[in-house]
N, C-alpha and C positions, 0 to 999 in steps of 0.2 A: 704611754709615757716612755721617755729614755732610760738607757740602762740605767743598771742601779749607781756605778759610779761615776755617771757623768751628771754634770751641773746642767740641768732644765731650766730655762724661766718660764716651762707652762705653769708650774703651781704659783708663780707669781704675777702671771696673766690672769688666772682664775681668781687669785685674793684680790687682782685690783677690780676684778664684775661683780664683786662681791658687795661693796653699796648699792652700785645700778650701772644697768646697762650703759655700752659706752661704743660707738664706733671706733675703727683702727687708731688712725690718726690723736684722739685723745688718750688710746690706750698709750700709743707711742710714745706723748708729749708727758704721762702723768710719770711713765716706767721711767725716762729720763730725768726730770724733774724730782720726782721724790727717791729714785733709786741708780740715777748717775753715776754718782759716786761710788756706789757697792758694786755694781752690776752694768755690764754695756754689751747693750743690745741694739742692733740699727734694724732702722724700718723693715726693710726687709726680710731678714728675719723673723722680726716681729711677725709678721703679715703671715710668714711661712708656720709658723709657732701657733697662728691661728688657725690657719686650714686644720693641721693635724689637729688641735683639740676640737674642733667641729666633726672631722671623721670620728674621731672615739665616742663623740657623742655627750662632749662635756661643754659643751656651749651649742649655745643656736644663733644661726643667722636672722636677723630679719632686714630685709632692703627697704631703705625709705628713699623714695624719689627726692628729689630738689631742685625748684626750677631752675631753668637753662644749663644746669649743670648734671654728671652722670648720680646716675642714685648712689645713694653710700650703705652701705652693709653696719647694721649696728647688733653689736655680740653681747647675748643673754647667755646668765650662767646658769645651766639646768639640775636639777636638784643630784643629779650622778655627778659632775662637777664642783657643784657646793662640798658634795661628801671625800670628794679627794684631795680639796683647798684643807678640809677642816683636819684629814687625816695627816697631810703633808706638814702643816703648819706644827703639828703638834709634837713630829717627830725630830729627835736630836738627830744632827749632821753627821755623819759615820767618818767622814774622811777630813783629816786634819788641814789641806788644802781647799777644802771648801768653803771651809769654820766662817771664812774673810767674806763669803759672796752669801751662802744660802743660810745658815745661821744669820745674819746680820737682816735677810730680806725677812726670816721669819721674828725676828723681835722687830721688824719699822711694820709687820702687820698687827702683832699680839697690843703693839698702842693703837696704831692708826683705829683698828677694828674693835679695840677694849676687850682682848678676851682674856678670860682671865684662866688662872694658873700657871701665870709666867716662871712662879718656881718652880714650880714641876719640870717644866722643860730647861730650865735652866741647869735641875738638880740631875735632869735626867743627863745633859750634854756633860756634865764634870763628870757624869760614872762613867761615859765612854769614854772621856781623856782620860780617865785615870788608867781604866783595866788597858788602854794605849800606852800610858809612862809604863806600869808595871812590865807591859810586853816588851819593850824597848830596853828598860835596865834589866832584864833578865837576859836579851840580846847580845847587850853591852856586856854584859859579866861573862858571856859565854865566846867569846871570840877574843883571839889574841890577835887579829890584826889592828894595829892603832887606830889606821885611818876609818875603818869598820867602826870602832868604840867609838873615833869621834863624830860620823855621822849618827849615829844612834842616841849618842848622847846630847846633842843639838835637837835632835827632833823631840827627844824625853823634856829638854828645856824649853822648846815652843811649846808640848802640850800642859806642861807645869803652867807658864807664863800667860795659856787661855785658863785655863779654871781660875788663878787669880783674878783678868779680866771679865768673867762670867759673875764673878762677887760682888767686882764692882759696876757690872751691868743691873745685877739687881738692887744696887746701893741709890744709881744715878734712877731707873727706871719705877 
């Protein structure tokens, strides 16, 4: 898996082999379709995003031939896979820049998949914004350069602005 602070769509490849196996091509068409809008990813990519979770050993290839045409590769998700969808999904987003892309694909799996304890994870991401606001107005309070105070305190108002949006996720959800 990629470092800790960069945005992967492997654990979002693995939630979507998570009903049934699926070759590239439909992985590609469903991650656009149902996550477009949150997340963009191109073929490519994709395809590359699949090799590497086959080396780790988190999916398996199997080739199905097709007449007159080349075989197609369809990607099973192995049960070392399953356990880093179930762990990833479960974890609050760390970085307030993510919130918008990885937060978002893990509440379109907690319905798509019915798992439940969406409070948990919900209550869990408001305790990281918050001990976030805290660090930022204590930031804020502690520097005398304006321009300093007024980025600090724009970032303390986005993470206030998501815990609210996180209340009304579990309002609408």
């Amino acid at each position: 898996m990629p470092q800790a602070d960069a945005v992967s769509p492997q654990p979002v490849l693995l939630g979507l082999l998570m009903a049934q196996p699926r070759h590239g091509y439909e992985l590609y068409q469903e991650f656009s379709q149902e996550l477009g809008r949150v997340w963009e990813l191109g073929q490519s990519k994709l395809y590359a995003q699949l090799r590497q979770l086959e080396e780790a050993g988190l999916v398996e290839v199997q080739t199905e031939p097709q007449p007159s045409r080349p075989a197609r590769k369809v990607y099973h998700l192995t049960p070392q896979g399953r356990a880093v969808f179930l762990e990833w999904v479960r974890q609050p987003t760390p970085y307030l820049r993510h919130i918008r892309v990885e937060f978002l694909a893990r509440l379109y799996f907690f319905r798509r998949l019915a798992l439940d304890d969406l409070d948990t994870l919900v209550a869990r991401q408001q305790a990281v914004c918050q001990s976030q606001v805290e660090r930022f107005e204590q930031l804020a309070a502690g520097t005398e350069d304006q321009f300093r105070r007024c980025v600090l305190e724009f970032r303390r108002g986005q993470l206030e602005a998501v815990i609210q949006w996180l209340d009304r996720c579990l309002e609408i959800l």
